[in-house]
C-alpha positions in Angstrom: 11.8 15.0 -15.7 14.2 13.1 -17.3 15.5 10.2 -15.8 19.6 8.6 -16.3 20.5 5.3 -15.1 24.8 5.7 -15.0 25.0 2.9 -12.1 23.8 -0.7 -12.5 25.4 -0.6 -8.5 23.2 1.8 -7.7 20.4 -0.5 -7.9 21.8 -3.2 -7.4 22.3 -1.9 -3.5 18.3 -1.4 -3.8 17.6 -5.3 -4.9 16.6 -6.3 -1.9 15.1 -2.9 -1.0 12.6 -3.6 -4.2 12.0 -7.5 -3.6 10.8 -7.0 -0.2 9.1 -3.7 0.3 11.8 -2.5 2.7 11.6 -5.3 4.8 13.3 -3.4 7.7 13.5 -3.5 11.1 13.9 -0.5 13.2 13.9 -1.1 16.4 16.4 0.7 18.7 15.3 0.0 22.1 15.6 -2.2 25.2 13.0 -4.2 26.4 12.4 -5.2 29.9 11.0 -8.4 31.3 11.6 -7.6 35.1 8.1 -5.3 35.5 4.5 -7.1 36.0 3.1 -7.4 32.4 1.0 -4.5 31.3 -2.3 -5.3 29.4 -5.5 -4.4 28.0 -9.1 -5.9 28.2 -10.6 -6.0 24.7 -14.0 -7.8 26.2 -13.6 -10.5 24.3 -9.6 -11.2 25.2 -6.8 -9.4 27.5 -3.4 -8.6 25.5 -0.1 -7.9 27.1 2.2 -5.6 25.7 6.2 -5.5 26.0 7.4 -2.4 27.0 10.7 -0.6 25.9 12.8 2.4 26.0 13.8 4.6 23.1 17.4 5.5 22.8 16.4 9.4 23.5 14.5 8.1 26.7 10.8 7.9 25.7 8.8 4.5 27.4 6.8 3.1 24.7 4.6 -0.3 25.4 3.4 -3.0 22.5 0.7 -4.9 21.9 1.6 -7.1 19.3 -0.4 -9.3 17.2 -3.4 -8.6 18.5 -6.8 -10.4 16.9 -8.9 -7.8 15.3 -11.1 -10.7 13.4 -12.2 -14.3 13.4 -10.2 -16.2 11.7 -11.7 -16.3 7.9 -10.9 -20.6 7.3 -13.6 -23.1 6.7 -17.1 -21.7 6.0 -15.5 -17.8 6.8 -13.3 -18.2 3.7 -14.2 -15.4 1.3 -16.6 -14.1 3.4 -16.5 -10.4 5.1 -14.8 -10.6 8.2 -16.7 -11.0 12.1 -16.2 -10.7 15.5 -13.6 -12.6 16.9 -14.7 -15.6 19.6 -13.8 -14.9 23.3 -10.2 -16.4 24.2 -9.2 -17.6 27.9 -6.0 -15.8 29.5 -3.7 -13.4 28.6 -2.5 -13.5 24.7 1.1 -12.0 24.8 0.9 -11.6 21.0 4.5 -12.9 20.8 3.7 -15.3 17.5 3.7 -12.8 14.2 1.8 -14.5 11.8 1.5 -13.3 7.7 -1.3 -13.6 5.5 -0.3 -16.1 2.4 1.9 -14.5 0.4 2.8 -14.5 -3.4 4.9 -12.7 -6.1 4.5 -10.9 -9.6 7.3 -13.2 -11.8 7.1 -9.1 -13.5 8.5 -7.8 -10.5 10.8 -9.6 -9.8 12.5 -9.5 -13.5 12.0 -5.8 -13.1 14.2 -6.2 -9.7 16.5 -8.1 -11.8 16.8 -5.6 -14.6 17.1 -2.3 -12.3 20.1 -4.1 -10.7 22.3 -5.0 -13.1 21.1 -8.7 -12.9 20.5 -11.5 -15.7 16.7 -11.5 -16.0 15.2 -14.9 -15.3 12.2 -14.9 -17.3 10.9 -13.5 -20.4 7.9 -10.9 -21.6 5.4 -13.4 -21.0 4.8 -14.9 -17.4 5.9 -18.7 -17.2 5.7 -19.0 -13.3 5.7 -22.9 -12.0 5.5 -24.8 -9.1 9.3 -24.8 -9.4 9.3 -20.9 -9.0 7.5 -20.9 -5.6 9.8 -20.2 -2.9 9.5 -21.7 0.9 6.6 -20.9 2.8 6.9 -18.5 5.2 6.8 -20.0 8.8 4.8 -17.5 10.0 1.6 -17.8 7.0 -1.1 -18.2 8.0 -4.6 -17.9 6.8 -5.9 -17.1 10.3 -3.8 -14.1 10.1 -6.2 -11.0 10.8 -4.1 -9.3 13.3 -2.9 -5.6 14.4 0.1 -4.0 16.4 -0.8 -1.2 18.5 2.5 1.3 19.4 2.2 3.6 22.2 3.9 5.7 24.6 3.6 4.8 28.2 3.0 8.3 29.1 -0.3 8.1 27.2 -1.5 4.5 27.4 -1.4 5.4 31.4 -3.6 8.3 30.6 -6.2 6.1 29.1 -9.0 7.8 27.3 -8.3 10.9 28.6 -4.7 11.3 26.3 -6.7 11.5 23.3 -3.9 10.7 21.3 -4.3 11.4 17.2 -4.0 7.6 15.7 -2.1 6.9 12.9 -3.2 3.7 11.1 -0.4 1.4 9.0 -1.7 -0.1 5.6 0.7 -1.9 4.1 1.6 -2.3 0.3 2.7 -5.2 -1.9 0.7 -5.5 -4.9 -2.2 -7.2 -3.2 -0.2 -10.2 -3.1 2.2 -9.7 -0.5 3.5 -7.7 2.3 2.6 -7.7 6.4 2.2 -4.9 8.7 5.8 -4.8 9.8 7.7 -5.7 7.1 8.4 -1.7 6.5 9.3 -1.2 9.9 7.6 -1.0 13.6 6.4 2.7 13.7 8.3 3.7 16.0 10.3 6.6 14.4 6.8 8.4 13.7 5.8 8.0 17.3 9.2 8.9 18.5 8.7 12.3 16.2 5.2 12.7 17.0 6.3 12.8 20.8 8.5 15.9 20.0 6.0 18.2 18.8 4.7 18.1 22.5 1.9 16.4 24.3 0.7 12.6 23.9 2.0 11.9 20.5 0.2 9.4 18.2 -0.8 6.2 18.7 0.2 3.8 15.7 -1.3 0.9 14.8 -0.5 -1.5 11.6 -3.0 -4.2 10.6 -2.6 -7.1 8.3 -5.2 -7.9 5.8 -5.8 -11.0 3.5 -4.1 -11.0 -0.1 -4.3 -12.6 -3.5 -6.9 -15.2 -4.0 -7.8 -15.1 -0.1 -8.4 -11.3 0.3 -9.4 -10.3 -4.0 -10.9 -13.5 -5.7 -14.5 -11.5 -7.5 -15.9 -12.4 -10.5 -19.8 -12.8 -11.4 -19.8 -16.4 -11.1 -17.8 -16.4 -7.8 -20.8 -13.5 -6.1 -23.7 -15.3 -7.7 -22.3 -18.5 -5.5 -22.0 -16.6 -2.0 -18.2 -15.1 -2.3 -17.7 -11.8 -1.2 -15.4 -9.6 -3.7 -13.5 -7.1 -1.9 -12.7 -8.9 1.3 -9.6 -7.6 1.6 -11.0 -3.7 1.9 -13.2 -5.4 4.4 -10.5 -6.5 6.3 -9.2 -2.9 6.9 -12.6 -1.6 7.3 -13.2 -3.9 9.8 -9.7 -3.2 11.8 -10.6 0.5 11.5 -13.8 -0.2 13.0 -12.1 -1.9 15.6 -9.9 0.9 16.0 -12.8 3.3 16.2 -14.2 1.4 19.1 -11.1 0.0 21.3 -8.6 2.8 20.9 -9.4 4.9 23.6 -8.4 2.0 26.1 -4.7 2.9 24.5 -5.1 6.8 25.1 -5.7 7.2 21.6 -8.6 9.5 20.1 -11.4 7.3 17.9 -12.6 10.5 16.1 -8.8 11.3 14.7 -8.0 8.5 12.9 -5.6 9.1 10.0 -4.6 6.1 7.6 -1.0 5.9 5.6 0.2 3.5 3.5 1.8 2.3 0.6 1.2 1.4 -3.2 -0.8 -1.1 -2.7 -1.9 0.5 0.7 -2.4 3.5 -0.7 -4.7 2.7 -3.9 -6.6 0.8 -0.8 -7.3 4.1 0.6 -8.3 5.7 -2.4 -11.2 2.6 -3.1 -12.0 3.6 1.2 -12.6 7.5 -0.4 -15.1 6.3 -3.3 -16.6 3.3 -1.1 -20.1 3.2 -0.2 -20.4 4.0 3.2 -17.6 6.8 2.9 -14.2 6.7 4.2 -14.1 4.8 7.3 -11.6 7.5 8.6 -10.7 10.9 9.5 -7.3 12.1 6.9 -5.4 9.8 4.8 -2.0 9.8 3.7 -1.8 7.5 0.3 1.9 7.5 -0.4 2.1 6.4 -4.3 -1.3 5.0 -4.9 -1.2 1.7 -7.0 -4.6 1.2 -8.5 -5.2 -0.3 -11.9 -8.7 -1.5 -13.3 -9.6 -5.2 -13.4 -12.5 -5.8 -15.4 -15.5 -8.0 -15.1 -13.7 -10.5 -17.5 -10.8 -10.8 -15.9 -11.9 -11.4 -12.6 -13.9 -14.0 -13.9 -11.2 -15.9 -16.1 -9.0 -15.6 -12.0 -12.2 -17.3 -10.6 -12.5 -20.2 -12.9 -8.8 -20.7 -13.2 -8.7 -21.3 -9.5 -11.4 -23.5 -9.4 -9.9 -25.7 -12.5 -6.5 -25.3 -10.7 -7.9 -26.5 -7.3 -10.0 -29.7 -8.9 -13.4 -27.9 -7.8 -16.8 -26.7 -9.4 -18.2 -24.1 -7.1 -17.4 -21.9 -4.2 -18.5 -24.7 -1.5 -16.1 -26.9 -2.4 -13.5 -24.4 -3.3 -14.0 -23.3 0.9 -13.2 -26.8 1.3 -9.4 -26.9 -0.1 -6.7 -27.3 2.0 -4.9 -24.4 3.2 -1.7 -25.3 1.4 -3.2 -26.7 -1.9 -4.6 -23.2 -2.4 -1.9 -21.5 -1.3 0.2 -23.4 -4.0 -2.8 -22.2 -6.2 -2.8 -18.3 -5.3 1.2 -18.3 -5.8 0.9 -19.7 -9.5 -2.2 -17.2 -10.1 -0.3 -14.1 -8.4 2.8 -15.1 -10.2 1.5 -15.3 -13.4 0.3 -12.0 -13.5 -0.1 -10.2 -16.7 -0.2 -7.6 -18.4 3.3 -6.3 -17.1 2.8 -3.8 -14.0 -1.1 -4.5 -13.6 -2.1 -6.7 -10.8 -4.9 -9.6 -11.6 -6.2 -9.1 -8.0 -7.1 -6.2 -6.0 -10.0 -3.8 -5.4 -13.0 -4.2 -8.4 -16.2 -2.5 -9.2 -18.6 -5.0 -7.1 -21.5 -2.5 -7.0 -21.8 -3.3 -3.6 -18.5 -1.6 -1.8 -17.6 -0.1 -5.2 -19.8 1.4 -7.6 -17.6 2.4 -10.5 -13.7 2.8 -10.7 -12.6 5.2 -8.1 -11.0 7.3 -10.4 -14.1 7.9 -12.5 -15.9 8.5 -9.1 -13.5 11.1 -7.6 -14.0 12.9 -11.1 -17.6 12.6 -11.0 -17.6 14.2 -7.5 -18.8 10.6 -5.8 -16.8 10.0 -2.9 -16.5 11.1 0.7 -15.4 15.3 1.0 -15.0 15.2 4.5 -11.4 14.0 4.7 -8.2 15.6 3.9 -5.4 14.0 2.5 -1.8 14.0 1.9 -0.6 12.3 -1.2 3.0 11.9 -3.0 5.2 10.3 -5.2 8.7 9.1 -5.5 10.6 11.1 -8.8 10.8 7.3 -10.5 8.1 5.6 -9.4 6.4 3.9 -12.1 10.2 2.0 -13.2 8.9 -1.2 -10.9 6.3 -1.7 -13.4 8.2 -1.3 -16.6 8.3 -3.8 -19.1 11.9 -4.1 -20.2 11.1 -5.9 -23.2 9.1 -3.5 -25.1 11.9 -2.2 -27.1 9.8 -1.3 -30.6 6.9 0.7 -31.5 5.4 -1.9 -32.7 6.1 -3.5 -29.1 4.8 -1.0 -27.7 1.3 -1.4 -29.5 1.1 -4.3 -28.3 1.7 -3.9 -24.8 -1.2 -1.2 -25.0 -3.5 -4.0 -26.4 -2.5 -6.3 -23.0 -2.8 -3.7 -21.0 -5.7 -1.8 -22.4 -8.0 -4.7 -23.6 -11.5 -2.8 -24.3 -10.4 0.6 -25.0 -11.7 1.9 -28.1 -9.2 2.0 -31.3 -9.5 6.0 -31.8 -8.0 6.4 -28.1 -5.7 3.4 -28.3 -4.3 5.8 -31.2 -4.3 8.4 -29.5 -2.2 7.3 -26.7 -0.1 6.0 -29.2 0.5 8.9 -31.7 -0.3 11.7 -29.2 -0.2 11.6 -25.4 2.8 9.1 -25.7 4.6 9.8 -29.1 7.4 7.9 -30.3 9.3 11.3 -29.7 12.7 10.7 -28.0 14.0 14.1 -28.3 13.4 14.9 -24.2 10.5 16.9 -25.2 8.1 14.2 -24.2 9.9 13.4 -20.7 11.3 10.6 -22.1 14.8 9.6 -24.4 13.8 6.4 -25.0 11.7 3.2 -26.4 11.9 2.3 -21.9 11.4 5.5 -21.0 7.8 5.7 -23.1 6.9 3.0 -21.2 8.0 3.7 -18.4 5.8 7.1 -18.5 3.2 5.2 -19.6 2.4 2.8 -16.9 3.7 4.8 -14.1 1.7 7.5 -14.6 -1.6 4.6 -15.6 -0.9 2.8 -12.3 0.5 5.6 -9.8 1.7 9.2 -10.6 -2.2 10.1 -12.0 -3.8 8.9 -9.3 -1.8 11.3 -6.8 -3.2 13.7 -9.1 -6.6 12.8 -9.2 -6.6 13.1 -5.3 -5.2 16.5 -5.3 -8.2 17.5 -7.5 -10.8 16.0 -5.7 -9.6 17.9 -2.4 -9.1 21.6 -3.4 -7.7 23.7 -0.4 -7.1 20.1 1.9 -4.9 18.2 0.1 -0.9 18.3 0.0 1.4 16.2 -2.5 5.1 15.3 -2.3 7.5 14.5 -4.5 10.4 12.3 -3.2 13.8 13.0 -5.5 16.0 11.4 -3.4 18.0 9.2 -6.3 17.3 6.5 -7.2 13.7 7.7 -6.6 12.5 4.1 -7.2 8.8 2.8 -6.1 8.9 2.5 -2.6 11.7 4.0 -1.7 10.5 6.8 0.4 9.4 4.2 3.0 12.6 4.5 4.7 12.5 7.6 5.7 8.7 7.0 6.4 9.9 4.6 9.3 13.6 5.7 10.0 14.4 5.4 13.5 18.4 4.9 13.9 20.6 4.4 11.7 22.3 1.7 12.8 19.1 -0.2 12.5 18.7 0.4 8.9 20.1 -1.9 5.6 20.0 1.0 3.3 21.6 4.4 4.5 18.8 7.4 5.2 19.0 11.1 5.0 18.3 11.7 9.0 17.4 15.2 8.6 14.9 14.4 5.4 13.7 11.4 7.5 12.8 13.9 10.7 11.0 16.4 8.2 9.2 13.8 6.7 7.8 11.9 9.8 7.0 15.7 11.5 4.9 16.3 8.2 2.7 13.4 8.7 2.3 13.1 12.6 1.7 17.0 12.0 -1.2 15.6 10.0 -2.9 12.9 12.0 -2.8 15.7 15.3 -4.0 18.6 13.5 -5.1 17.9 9.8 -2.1 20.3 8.7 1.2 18.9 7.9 2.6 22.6 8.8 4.6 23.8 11.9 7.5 26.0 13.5 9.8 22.7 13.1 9.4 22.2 9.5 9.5 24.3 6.2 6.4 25.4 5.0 4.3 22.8 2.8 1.9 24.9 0.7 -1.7 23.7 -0.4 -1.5 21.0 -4.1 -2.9 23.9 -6.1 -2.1 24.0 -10.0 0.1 21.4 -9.4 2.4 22.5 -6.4 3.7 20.2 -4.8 6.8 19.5 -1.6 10.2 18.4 -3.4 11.8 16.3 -0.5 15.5 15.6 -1.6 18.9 15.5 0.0 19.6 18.9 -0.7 16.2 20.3 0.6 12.4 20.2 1.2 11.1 22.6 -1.2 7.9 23.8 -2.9 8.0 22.8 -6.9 5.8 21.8 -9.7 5.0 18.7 -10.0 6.2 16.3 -13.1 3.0 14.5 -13.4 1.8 16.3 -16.9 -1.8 17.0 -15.6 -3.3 17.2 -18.8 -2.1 14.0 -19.8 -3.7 12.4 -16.8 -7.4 14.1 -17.8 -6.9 12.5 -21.2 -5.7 9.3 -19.7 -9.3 8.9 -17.4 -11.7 9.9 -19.9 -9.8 7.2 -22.4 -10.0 4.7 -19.9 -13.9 5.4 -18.4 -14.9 5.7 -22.0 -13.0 1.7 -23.0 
């Protein structure tokens, strides 16, 4: 599909939108402080919840900022998660607390250039302490906490509701992002309520990011660090899920995951993990996944320990909390090669055994799932570099991005899968619009594809051409509520549709019903159009053949 960019306005409307992940809040409802509190006992702690009433009358209750986890400081820093320690009283969950956050300078130039803006830095990452905006109030490293959503109705019915459970995973790169920052979940509760009996339970989890959650490398395992941390984080929150759940009326053997780019190539690693998928369906909407390599990992390890004045993990454990948050902002900032994060999910042959999209090829990964998988029509425009403008540019961006493939392939992505063809026949008109193709479909578009394969007759894909159709995007409508409540205006009908497709999912495994239009199965590349001016079955504009060439290139580098 060919993509036009007539309005700068356009995205400039969408600045904010991009920076922050749709950092939304949808809440349309009024709480009340007059009852005796409601609360659960977890065992180990008893959470209140506050309770509130939808605008269309439903009674929802909750529990916010639960612990799931210990808190992983001191000697628990790079380690897997544990147990959390017993806590006296009720915990009213009223302080929200982030894991440390930091920012791609790429990003935020490619915010800058799909607005209109003047772009504050160049090709090449030169992030300084300068460039590091004010800590959050709210960071934390102790920050291993979930919201649980529920209607009264089915909390009151305890076990016996057997709610379907929809589980939150938010996105931002593996640097950033919280559990709420897209919104509170309760548009897909409110919608899962209208297809009749208890609804869904929602919960959203926070997990640790950059240097906290994804610092691997052979020198950092050989000295006790545990690569991955961050997957066992949401492993461990699903566990949790699994085993306290039923106290909220939900159902611990219908656990669905969703989430979001970074979210979502999370859930594919959970499909390919040892172990197998520690749930039920999944719902990875864009999938951001890219492969860091033994080498790099190490070069991120050592970097942080020269950065920090240490020699070895022991000490490193021993930093400060806000000397290595200073430390993981520089590192995430200065990520590079354009669109590829330096920390996330990596071959640790432990959790991992290969890349996941060599394993899903290879027929490694867990089959007993279903999932539901999609795309926005422009997704991979985040990630663009807007300074390739030559071929001879764009060799070298394939050299950064690409650094062990072998030459023959390099040339053949070059000369063949990506030509230098700006005649439209290619999907592209332009020197931006090859690379565009090129790391969208690297980082996102094929892995939606990938999935589809790998679930023949229980898999369903969308395609989200609402314009601008940029990365992330289609998280409005995900957690549309009211329209009053939003910053960026939402299709309400689309919205509805959407959030009755995926509650459909997490209650019966089909995204299908009487109140939606029929969703066919991703076979030879169907997938759902969602637009303004309909939900409709299509082909999808991921060129699948491209994609095949694309992972053997890559699993043979």
């Amino acid at each position: 599909m060919l993509i036009t960019y007539s309005s700068a306005n356009m995205f400039l409307s969408l600045h904010h939108l991009v920076l922050r992940i749709l950092a939304v809040s949808l809440v349309n409802a009024v709480t009340n402080s007059t009852f005796a509190p409601v609360t659960v006992d977890l065992g180990y702690m008893v959470q209140s919840a506050t309770t509130g009433v939808t605008s269309n009358g439903m009674s929802f209750l909750n529990f916010s900022n639960v612990r799931y986890a210990a808190a992983p400081t001191g000697h628990a820093r790079f380690a897997p998660p544990s147990s959390p320690v017993p806590t006296p009283g009720i915990q009213n969950g009223q302080t929200a607390v982030i894991c440390p956050q930091a920012s791609a300078e790429w990003i935020n130039v490619d915010a800058e250039f799909l607005s209109g803006l003047p772009l504050t830095g160049g090709p090449v990452p030169n992030y300084t302490e300068a460039d590091i905006p004010p800590t959050d109030p709210r960071t934390s490293e102790d920050c291993l906490f979930l919201d649980v959503l529920v209607p009264t109705e089915t909390f009151q019915k305890g076990a016996k509701a057997k709610a379907a459970v929809l589980v939150w995973i938010h996105g931002g790169g593996y640097l950033q992002g919280h559990k709420s920052e897209a919104g509170d979940g309760l548009g897909l509760v409110t919608t899962s309520k209208a297809n009749g009996g208890p609804g869904i339970v929602y919960v959203a989890i926070n997990y640790r990011l950059g240097l906290f959650g994804w610092l691997a490398g052979s020198s950092f395992a050989k000295q006790g660090g545990t690569s991955n941390a961050g997957l066992l984080d949401q492993r461990f929150a699903l566990q949790w899920v699994k085993k306290y759940i039923g106290l909220f009326g939900g159902d611990p053997n219908r656990i669905t995951v969703i989430g979001e780019s970074a979210g979502a190539g999370a859930i594919m690693a959970h499909i390919v993990s040892n172990g197998g998928a520690p749930f039920d369906r999944g719902i990875p909407q864009s999938p951001y996944l890219v492969d860091i390599d033994a080498g790099m990992q190490e070069d991120i390890y050592q970097a942080t320990l020269n950065s920090t004045g240490t020699k070895s993990l022991s000490t490193l454990r021993g930093v400060s909390s806000t000397a290595l948050q200073k430390v993981n902002a520089l590192i995430g900032g200065n990520s590079y090669p354009w669109g590829a994060s330096v920390l996330g999910p990596v071959v640790d042959r432990v959790l991992i055994s290969d890349k996941p999209r060599v394993l899903l090829s290879e027929g490694l990964y867990d089959t007993s799932i279903s999932v539901m998988t999609g795309h926005t029509v422009a997704d991979g425009l985040l990630f663009t570099n807007p300074f390739v403008a030559t071929s001879n540019d764009y060799t070298n961006y394939l050299q950064a991005l690409f650094p062990h493939i072998k030459n023959a392939s390099l040339l053949y992505i070059n000369n063949t899968l990506y030509p230098a063809i700006y005649d439209g026949s290619q999907g592209y008109t332009s020197q931006y619009g090859r690379t565009n193709a090129t790391i969208g479909e690297y980082v996102i578009l094929c892995n939606t594809v990938f999935l589809q394969h790998a679930f023949p007759g229980k898999s369903w894909g969308y395609n989200y051409v609402v314009p601008p159709g940029i990365h992330a995007s289609d998280l409005s409508p995900t957690f549309f509520h009211d329209q009053t409540q939003q910053n960026v205006p939402v299709n309400a009908t689309l919205a509805t549709i959407m959030q009755t497709y995926f509650t459909n999912f997490a209650q019966t495994g089909n995204p299908n019903s009487a109140r939606v239009p029929s969703w066919p199965l991703a076979k030879n590349g169907a997938v759902q159009n969602l637009g303004n001016d309909g939900v409709v079955p299509a082909g999808d504009t991921v060129p699948d053949a491209r994609c095949k060439w694309l992972l053997k290139a890559l699993s043979d580098g």
